[in-house]
C-alpha positions as CSV (number, residue, x, y, z in Angstrom):
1,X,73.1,-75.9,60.7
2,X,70.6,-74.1,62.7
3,X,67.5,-76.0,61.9
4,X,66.5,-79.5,62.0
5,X,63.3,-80.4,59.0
6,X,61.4,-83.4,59.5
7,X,58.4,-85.1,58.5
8,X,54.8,-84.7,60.2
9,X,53.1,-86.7,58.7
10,X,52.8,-84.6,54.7
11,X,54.2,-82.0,56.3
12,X,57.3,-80.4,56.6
13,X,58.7,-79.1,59.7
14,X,61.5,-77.1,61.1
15,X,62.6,-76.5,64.5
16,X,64.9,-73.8,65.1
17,X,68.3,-75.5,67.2
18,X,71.0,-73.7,68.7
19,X,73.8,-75.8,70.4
20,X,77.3,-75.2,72.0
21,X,77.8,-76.1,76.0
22,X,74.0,-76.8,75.9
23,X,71.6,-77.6,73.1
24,X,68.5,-75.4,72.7
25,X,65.1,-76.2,70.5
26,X,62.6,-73.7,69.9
27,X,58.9,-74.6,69.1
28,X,58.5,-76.7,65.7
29,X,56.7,-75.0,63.2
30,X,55.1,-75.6,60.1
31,X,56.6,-75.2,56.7
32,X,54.6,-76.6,54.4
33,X,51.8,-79.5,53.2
34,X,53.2,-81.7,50.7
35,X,51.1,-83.9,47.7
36,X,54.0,-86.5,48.3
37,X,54.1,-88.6,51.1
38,X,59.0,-89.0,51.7
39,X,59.0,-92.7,51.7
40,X,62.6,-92.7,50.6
41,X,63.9,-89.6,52.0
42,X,64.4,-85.9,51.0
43,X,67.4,-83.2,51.2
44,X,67.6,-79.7,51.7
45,X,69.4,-77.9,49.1
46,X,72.8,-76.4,50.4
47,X,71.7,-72.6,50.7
48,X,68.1,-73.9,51.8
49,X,66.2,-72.7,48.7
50,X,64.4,-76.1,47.8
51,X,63.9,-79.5,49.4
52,X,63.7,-82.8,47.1
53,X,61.5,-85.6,48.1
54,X,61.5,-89.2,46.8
55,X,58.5,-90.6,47.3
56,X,54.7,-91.2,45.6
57,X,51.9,-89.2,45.7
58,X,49.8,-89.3,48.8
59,X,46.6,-89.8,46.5
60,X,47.9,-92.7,44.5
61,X,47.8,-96.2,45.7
62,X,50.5,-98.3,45.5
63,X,49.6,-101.9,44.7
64,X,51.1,-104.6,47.1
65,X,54.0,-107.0,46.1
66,X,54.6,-110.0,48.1
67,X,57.4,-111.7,48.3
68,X,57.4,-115.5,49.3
69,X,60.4,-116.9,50.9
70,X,63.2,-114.2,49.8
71,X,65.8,-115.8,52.0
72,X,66.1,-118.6,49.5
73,X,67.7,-116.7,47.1
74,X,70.2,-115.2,49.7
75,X,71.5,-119.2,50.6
76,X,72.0,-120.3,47.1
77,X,74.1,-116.6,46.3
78,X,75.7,-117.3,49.4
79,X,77.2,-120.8,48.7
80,X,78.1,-119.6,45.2
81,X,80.2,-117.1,47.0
């Protein structure tokens, strides 16, 4: 492509690239501000119409799940194996 996207924060930026013999980066710039904060990921559609984010909404809290001692399940699987 000619662009690289990434997140700022709940932003989206782009930065213009142009590569060859020598790679080139212009100044990033601002896309747009995003309700969702991308903590799995996002794509760009193929003709770069749309992106598609998975993540939460940056308003919503998330409650906290702990896990205690996760590795015992992983040496029980693993003898079974």
């Amino acid at each position: 492509g000619r662009q690289i996207f990434y997140w700022k924060d709940n932003t989206m930026m782009a930065v213009a690239v142009r590569s060859g013999e020598t790679f080139a980066a212009e100044t990033p710039r601002k896309l747009f501000d995003s309700p969702l904060t991308a903590v799995w990921g996002y794509d760009v559609a193929r003709d770069g119409s749309a992106f598609y984010v998975a993540g939460y909404k940056a308003s919503r809290t998330s409650p906290i799940v702990f896990v205690s001692d996760i590795t015992a399940g992983l040496r029980s699987s693993a003898k079974a194996h």
